[in-house]
C-alpha positions as CSV (number, residue, x, y, z in Angstrom):
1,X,91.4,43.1,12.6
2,X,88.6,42.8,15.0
3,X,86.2,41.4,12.7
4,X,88.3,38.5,11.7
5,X,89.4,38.4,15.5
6,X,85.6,38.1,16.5
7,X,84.8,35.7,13.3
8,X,87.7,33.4,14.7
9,X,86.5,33.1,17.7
10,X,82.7,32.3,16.7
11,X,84.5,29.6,14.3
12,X,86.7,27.9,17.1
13,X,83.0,28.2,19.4
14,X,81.0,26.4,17.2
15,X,83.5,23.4,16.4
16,X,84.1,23.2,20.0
17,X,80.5,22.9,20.9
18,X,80.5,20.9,17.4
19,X,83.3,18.5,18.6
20,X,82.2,18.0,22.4
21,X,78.5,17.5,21.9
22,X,79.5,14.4,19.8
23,X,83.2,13.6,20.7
24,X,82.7,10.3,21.1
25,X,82.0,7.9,18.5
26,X,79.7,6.4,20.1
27,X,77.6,9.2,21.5
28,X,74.5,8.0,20.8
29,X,75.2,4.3,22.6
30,X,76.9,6.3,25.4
31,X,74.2,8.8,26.2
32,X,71.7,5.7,26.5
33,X,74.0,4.0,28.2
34,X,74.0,6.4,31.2
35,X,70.7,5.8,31.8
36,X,70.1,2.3,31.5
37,X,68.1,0.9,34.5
38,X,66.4,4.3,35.0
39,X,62.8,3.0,36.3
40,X,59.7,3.9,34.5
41,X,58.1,7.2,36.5
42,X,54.7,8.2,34.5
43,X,55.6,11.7,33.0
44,X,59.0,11.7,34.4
45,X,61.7,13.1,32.0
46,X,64.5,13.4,34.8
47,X,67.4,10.7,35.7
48,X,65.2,9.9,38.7
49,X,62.1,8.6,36.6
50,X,61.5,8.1,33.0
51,X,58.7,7.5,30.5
52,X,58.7,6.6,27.3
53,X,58.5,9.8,25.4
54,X,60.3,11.5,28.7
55,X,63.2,9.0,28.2
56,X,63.5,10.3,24.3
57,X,63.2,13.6,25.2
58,X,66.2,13.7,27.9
59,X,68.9,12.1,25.3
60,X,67.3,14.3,22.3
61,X,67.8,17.4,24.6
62,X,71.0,16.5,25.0
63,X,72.0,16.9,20.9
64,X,69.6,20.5,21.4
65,X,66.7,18.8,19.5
66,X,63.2,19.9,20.6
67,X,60.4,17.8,20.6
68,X,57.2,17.8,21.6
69,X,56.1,15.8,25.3
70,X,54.2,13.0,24.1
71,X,54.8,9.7,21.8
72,X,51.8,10.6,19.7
73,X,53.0,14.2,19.2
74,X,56.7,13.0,18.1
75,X,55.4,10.2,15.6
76,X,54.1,13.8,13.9
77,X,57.9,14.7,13.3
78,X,60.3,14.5,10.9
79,X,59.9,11.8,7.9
80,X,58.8,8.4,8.0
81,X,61.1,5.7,7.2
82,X,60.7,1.9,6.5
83,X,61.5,-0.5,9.5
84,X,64.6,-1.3,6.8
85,X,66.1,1.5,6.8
86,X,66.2,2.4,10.2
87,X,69.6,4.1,11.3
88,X,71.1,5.3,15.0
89,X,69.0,8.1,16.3
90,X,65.4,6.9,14.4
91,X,62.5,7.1,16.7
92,X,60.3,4.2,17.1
93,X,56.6,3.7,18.0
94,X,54.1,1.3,19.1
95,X,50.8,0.7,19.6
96,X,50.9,-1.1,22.8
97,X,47.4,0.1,24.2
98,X,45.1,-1.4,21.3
99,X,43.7,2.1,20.1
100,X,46.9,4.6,18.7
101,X,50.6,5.1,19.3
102,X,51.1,4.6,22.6
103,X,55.3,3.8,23.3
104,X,58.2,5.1,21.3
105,X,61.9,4.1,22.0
106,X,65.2,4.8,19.9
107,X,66.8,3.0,17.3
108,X,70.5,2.2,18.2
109,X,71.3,-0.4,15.7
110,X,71.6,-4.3,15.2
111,X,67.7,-4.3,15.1
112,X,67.5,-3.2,18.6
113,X,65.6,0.0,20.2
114,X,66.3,1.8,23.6
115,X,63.1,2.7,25.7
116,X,61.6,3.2,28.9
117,X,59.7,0.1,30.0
118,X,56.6,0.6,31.9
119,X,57.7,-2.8,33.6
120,X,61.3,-3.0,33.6
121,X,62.2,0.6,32.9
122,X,65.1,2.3,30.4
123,X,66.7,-0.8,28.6
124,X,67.7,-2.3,25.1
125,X,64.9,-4.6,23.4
126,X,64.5,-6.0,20.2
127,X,62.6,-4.8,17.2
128,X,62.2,-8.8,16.4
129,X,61.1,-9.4,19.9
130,X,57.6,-11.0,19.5
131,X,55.7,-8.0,21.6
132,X,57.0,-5.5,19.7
133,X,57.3,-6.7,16.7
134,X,53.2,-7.0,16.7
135,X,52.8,-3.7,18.0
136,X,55.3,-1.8,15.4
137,X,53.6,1.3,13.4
138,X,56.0,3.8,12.1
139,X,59.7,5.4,12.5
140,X,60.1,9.0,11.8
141,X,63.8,10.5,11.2
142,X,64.0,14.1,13.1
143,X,67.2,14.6,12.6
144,X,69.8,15.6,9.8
145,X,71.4,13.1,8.2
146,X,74.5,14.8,8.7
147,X,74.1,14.6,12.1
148,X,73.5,11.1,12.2
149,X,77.0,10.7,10.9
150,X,78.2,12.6,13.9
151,X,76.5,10.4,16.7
152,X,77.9,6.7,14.8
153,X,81.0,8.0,13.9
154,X,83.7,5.9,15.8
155,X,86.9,7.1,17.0
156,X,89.7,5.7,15.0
């Protein structure tokens, strides 16, 4: 009896962290939300400053995905994927310095990305926009595709 007590309770555990770790639909949008208008702090990964890679790194952390500090070091993860099948949750890099990936934001849909802006800090851009699409170099997918179900799923 208390082994399927103690299994239980693991069981209801997980779907509650499960279920409140994505219980809105809209997770994803929501967690960037939050932070929009963040400004751009050089190596900042707090609410008070972001970069770029600092910016991914506080909403990733937030779904208990790792990854490493720089932009460089997370174009290194997960797989690559074509800029036409981008989904919610992609990471998306640039070369914006002329030598190697340099800024990385998030894919959230409708051809847009969220980023940290050195200039205008954490806000919603295009893909199409005429900067970055000449600056485009890869999206990597770090994170299960089941999972990526989770964070668009929409409350009905």
């Amino acid at each position: 009896m208390k082994k399927i007590f103690t299994s239980l309770l693991v069981s209801v555990m997980c779907f509650t962290f499960a279920s409140s770790a994505f219980a809105n639909g809209m997770e994803l949008k929501h967690a960037v939300d939050e932070v929009i208008g963040t400004p751009y702090k050089w190596g900042g990964t707090t609410v008070k400053g972001f970069d770029c890679s600092g910016f991914i790194l506080y909403i990733f952390n937030q779904y208990k995905v790792d990854l490493p500090r720089t932009s460089k070091s997370q174009a290194q993860e997960g797989t690559k994927v074509d800029q036409a099948d981008l989904q919610p949750g992609d990471l998306v890099f640039f070369n914006t310095n002329g030598r190697d990936i340099s800024h990385a934001g998030i894919f959230i849909g409708n051809g847009q990305f969220a980023h940290a802006s050195s200039s205008k800090g954490v806000r919603v851009s295009k893909l199409s926009d005429d900067y970055y699409e000449k600056r485009y170099v890869t999206a990597r997918r770090i994170i299960s595709e089941e999972v990526y179900v989770e964070m668009t799923k929409k409350e009905h």
